[in-house]
C-alpha positions as CSV (number, residue, x, y, z in Angstrom):
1,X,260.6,184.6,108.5
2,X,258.0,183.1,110.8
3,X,255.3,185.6,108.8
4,X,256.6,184.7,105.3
5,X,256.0,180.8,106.2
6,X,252.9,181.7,107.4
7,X,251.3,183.6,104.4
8,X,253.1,180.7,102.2
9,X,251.1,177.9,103.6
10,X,247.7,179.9,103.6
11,X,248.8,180.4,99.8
12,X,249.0,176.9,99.3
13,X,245.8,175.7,101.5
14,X,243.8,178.2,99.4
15,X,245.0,177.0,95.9
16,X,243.9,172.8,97.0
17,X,240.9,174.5,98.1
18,X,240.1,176.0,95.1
19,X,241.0,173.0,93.0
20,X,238.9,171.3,95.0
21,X,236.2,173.2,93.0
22,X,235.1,173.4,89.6
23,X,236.4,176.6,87.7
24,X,233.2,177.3,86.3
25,X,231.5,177.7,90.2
26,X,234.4,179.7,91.4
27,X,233.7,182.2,88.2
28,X,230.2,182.2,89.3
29,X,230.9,182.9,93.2
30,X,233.8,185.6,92.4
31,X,230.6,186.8,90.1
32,X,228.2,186.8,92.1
33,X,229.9,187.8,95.6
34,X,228.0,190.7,96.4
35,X,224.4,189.3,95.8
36,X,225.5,186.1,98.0
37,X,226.7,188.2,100.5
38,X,222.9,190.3,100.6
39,X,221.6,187.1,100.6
40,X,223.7,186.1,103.5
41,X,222.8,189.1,105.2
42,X,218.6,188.6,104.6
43,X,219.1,185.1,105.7
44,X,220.1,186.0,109.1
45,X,218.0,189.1,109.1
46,X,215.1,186.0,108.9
47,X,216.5,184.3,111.8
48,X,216.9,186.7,113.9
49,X,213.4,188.3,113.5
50,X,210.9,185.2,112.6
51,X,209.9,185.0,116.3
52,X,208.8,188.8,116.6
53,X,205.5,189.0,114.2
54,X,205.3,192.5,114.1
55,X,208.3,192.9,112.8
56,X,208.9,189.7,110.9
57,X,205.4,189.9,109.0
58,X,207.3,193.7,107.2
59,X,210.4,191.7,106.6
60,X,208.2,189.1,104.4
61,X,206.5,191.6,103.1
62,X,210.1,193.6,101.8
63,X,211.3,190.0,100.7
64,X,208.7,189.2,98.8
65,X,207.7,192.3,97.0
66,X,211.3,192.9,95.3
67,X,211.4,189.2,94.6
68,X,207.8,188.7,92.9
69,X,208.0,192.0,90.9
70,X,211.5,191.2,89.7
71,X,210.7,187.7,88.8
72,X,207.4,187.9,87.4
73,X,208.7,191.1,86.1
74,X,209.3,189.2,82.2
75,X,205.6,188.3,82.5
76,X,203.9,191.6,82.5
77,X,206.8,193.7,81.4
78,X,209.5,192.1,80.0
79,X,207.8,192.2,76.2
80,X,207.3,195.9,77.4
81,X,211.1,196.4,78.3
82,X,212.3,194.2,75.2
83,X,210.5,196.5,72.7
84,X,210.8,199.8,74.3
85,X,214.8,199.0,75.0
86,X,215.4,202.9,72.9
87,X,213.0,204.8,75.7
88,X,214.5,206.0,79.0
89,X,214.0,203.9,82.0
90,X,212.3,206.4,84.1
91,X,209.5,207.0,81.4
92,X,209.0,203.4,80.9
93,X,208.9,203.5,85.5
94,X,206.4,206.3,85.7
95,X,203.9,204.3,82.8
96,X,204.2,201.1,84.9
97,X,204.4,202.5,88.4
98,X,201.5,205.0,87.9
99,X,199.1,202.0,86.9
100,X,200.2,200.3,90.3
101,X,199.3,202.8,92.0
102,X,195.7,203.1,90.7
103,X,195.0,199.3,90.6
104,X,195.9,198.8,94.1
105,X,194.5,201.8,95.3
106,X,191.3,200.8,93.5
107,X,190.9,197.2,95.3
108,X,191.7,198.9,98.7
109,X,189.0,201.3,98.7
110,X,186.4,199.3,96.9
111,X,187.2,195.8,99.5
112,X,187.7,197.1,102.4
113,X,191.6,197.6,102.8
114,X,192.2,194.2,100.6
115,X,194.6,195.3,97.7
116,X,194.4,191.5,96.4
117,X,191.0,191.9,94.7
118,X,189.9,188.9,97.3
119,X,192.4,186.9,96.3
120,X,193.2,186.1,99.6
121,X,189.8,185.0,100.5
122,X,189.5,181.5,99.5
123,X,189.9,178.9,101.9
124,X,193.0,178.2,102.9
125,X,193.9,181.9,103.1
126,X,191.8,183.6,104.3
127,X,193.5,184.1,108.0
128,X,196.4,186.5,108.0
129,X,199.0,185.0,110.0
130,X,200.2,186.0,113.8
131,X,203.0,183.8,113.7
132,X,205.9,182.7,111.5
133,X,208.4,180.2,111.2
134,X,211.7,180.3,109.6
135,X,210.8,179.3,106.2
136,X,208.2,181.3,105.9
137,X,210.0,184.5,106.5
138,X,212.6,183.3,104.3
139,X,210.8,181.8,101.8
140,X,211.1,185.2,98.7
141,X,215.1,184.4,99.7
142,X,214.9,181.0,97.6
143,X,213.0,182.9,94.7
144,X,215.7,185.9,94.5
145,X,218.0,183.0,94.0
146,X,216.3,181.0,91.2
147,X,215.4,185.1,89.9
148,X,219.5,185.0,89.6
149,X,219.9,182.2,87.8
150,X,217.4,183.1,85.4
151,X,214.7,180.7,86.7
152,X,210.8,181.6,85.5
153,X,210.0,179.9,88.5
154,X,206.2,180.4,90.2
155,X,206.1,183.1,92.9
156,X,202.7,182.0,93.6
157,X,203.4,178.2,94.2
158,X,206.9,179.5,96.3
159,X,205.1,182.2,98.1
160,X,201.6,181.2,99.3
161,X,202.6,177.7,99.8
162,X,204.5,178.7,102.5
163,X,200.9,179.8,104.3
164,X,198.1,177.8,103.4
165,X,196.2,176.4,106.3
166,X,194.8,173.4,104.5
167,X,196.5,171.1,102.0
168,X,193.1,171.8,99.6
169,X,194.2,175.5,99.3
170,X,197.5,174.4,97.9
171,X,195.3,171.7,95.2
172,X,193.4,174.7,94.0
173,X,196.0,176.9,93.2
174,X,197.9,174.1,91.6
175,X,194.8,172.7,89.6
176,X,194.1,176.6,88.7
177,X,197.6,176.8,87.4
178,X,198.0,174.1,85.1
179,X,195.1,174.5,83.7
180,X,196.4,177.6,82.7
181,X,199.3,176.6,81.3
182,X,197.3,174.4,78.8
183,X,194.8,176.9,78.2
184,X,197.6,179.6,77.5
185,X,199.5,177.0,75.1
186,X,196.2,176.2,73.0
187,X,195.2,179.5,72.8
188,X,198.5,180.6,71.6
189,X,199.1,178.2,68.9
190,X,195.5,178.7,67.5
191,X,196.0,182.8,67.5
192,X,199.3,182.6,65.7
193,X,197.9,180.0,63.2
194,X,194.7,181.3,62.6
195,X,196.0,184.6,61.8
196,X,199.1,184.1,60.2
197,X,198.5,185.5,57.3
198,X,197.2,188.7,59.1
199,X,199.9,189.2,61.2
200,X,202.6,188.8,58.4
201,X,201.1,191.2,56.7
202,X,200.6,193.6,59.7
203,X,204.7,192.9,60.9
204,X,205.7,194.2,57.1
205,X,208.3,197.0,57.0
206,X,208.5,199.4,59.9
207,X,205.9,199.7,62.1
208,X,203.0,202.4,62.1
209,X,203.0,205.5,64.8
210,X,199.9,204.1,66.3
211,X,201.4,200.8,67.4
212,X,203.6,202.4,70.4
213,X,200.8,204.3,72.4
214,X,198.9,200.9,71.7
215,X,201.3,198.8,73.2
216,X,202.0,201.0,76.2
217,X,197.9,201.1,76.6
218,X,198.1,197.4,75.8
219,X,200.8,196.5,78.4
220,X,199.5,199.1,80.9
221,X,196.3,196.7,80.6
222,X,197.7,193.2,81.0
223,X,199.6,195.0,84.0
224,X,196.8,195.9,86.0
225,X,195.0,192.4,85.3
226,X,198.4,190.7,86.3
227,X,198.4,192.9,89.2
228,X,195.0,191.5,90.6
229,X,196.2,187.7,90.4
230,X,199.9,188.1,91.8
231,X,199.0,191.2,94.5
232,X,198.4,188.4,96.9
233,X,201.9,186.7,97.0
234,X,203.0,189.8,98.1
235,X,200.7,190.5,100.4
236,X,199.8,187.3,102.1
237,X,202.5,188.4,104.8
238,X,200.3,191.6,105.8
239,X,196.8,191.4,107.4
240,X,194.1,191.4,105.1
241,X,192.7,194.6,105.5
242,X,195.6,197.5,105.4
243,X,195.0,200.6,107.3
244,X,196.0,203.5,105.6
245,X,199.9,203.8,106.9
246,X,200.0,200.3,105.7
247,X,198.5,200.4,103.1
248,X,201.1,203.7,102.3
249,X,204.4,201.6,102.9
250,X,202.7,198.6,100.6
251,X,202.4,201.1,97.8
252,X,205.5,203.2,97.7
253,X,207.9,199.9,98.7
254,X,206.8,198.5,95.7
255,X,206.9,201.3,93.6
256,X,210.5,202.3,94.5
257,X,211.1,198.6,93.9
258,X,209.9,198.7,90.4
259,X,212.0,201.9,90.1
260,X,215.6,199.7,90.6
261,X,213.7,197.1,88.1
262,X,213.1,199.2,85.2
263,X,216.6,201.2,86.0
264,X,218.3,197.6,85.6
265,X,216.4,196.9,82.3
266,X,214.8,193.6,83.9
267,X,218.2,192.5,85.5
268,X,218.9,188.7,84.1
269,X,215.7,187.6,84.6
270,X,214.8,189.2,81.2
271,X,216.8,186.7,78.9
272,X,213.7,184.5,79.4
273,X,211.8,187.1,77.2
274,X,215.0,187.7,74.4
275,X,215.5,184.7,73.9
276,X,212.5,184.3,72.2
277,X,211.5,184.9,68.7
278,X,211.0,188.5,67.8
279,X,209.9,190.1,70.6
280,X,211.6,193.1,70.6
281,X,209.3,194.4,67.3
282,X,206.6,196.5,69.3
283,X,203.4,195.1,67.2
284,X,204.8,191.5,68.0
285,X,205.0,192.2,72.1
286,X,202.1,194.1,71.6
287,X,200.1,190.9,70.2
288,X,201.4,188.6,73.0
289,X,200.7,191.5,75.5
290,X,196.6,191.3,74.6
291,X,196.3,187.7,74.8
292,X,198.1,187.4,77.3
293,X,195.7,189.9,79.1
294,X,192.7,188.1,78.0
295,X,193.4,184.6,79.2
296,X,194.8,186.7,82.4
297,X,191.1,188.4,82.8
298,X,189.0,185.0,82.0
299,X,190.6,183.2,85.2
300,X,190.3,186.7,87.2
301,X,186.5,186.3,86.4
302,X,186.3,182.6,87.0
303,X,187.2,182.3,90.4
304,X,189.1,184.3,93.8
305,X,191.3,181.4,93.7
306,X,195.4,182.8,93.4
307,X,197.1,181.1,90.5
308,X,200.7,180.8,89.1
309,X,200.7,183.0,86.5
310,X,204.1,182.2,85.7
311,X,202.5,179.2,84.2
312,X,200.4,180.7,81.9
313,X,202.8,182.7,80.4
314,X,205.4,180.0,79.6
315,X,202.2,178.2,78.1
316,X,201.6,181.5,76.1
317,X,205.2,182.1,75.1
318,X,205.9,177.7,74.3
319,X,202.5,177.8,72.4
320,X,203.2,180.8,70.3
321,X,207.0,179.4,69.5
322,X,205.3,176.3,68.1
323,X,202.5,177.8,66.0
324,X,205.6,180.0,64.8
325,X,207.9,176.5,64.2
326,X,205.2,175.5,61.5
327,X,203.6,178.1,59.8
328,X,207.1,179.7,59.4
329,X,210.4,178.2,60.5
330,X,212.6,179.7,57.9
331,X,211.2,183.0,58.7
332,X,210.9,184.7,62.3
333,X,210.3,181.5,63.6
334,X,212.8,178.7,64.8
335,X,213.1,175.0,64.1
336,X,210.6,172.8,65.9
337,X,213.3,171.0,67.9
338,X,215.0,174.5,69.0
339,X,211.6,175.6,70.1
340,X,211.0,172.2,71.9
341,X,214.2,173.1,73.4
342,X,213.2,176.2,74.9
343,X,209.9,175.1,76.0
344,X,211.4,172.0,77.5
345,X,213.7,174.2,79.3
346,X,211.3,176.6,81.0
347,X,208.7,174.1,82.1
348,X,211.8,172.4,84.0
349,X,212.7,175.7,85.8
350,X,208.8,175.9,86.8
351,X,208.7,172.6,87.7
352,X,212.3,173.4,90.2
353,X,209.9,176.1,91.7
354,X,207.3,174.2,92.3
355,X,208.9,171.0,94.0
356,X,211.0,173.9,96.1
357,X,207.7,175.3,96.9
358,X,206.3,171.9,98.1
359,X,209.2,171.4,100.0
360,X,208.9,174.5,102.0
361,X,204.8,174.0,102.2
362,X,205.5,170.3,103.5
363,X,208.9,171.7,106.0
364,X,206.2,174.2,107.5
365,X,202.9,171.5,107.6
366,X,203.8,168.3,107.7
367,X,200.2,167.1,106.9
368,X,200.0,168.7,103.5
369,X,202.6,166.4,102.8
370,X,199.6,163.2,102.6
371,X,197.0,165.5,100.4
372,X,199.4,166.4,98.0
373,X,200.0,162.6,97.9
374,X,196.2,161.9,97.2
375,X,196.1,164.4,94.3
376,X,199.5,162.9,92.2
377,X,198.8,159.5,92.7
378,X,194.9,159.0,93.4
């Protein structure tokens, strides 16, 4: 009797705490129970091995790589996954895999153990770190969780934040990054107007044999340029020349990580992409693939700094939405306002990444915190 009474007030504690929440969060949590329990589990994993560098510098490293490649995965590859959605995962893993293999393979050999094509080596990042704090180690945690909620958030602001040394190498990145953005939406909206005309003409009817293989070349491309920006947010946790066995568990860690990515078809993250106007047609993904690749490859030239280039391709994908808005918004384009919408709505996730990432940057060094307030408000 004692038992039943029991069992009959935990019933009834647990029903006012769960009115004490909104239904829609408690659909979420019962969702989402098994990621937040992982992430649970990596949180403490953080705290109990940030102290120990040697061991806390490959716990980063794991971190990060999963949650950079699977949310900067609808940069490189999600117009790749989109328009190939009929192919077999593993096909579309060995294409992508294979060229991340080579690319990294390429930079380590030709500089010295540095797989980040020197991105690494401008000032404020230069030094590999011998010591970490919390947030540090912890830092790709935040970024699988904004990945989950479908967040196009910057890895490189979230990520290398966390470890610059001066509050300038945080300014560079950030003035390399939105100058991207604007750069990536002006070039977007003058390619789709300027060749309008051209591309309706070339999007006619069913597309031509020749435009898969080009698209796989074309994506296999803006791949390996991506990969010689974003390499270092992954490994700015590592030193910065990899011997060989590290440089072994860098490579086939990531690898097996893009394996689960392409085997979950993107995983949420992806709507970003689908979302958008006719990107599943292969010459269209194809199209955004090669600029996208070009404006990539002009900053690669321009400087070693890293940059978000999370923020050039929202630029790319906002400018092409509006230049599709006017020359055609009855056709495969949307209404101006719909596509203001989406735009709108993207720069606001990257803008939640970046004020997460300043946070974490100011929580580790406090004096960043009085640079960053020179460059806003001088």
């Amino acid at each position: 009797m004692g038992n039943k009474k029991r069992k009959d007030s935990s019933g009834k504690m647990l029903t006012y705490l769960e009115s004490l929440i909104p239904t829609g969060l408690i659909e979420v949590i019962r969702e989402e129970r098994r990621f937040l329990m992982l992430i649970g589990i990596f949180f403490f994993i953080a705290g109990a091995f940030y102290e120990t560098p040697q061991v806390a510098m490959w716990i980063g490293f794991f971190f990060a790589a999963y949650s950079a490649i699977a949310n900067d995965s609808i940069q490189t590859i999600g117009t790749f996954l989109a328009s190939n959605a009929d192919k077999k995962w593993w096909m579309l893993w060995l294409w992508i895999g294979g060229i991340f293999v080579i690319t990294v393979s390429y930079s380590w050999v030709v500089n010295s153990g540095d797989v980040t094509y020197e991105r690494l080596t401008s000032r404020g990042f230069e030094q590999a770190p011998t010591s970490f704090k919390f947030l540090q180690v912890a830092a790709p945690l935040f970024l699988l969780i904004l990945t989950r909620l479908r967040m196009p958030v910057s890895t490189t602001f979230l990520l290398l934040s966390a470890f610059a040394t001066t509050p300038e190498g945080i300014v560079d990145v950030l003035n390399k990054s939105l100058s991207g953005y604007f750069i990536a939406f002006i070039v977007a909206i003058v390619v789709w107007i300027g060749l309008n005309k051209l591309l309706q003409k070339l999007f006619t009817g069913e597309p031509g044999s020749f435009w898969r293989p080009l698209q796989w070349i074309v994506s296999g491309l803006l791949w390996a340029v991506w990969l010689m920006q974003d390499a270092a947010n992954i490994a700015v946790y590592l030193p910065r020349s990899l011997g060989i066995s590290a440089f072994l568990v860098f490579t086939g860690f990531i690898f097996l990580g893009l394996g689960i990515l392409f085997y979950l078809r993107g995983d949420k993250i992806q709507q970003i992409v689908t979302e958008k106007s006719y990107v599943t047609d292969v010459r269209s993904a194809t199209v955004i693939d090669g600029v996208y690749a070009i404006v990539l490859y002009y900053f690669k030239v321009v400087s070693v700094v890293p940059m978000s280039t999370t923020w050039v391709f929202i630029g790319l994908l906002g400018g092409r939405e509006i230049a599709m808005s006017i020359t055609d918004s009855k056709g495969k384009g949307r209404a101006m306002s719909h596509s203001l919408r989406l735009i709108g709505k993207d720069v606001s996730y990257a803008l939640i990444g970046l004020i997460i990432s300043i946070i974490i940057a100011v929580a580790i060094n406090p004096i960043i915190w009085d640079e960053l307030m020179n460059y806003f408000f001088s």
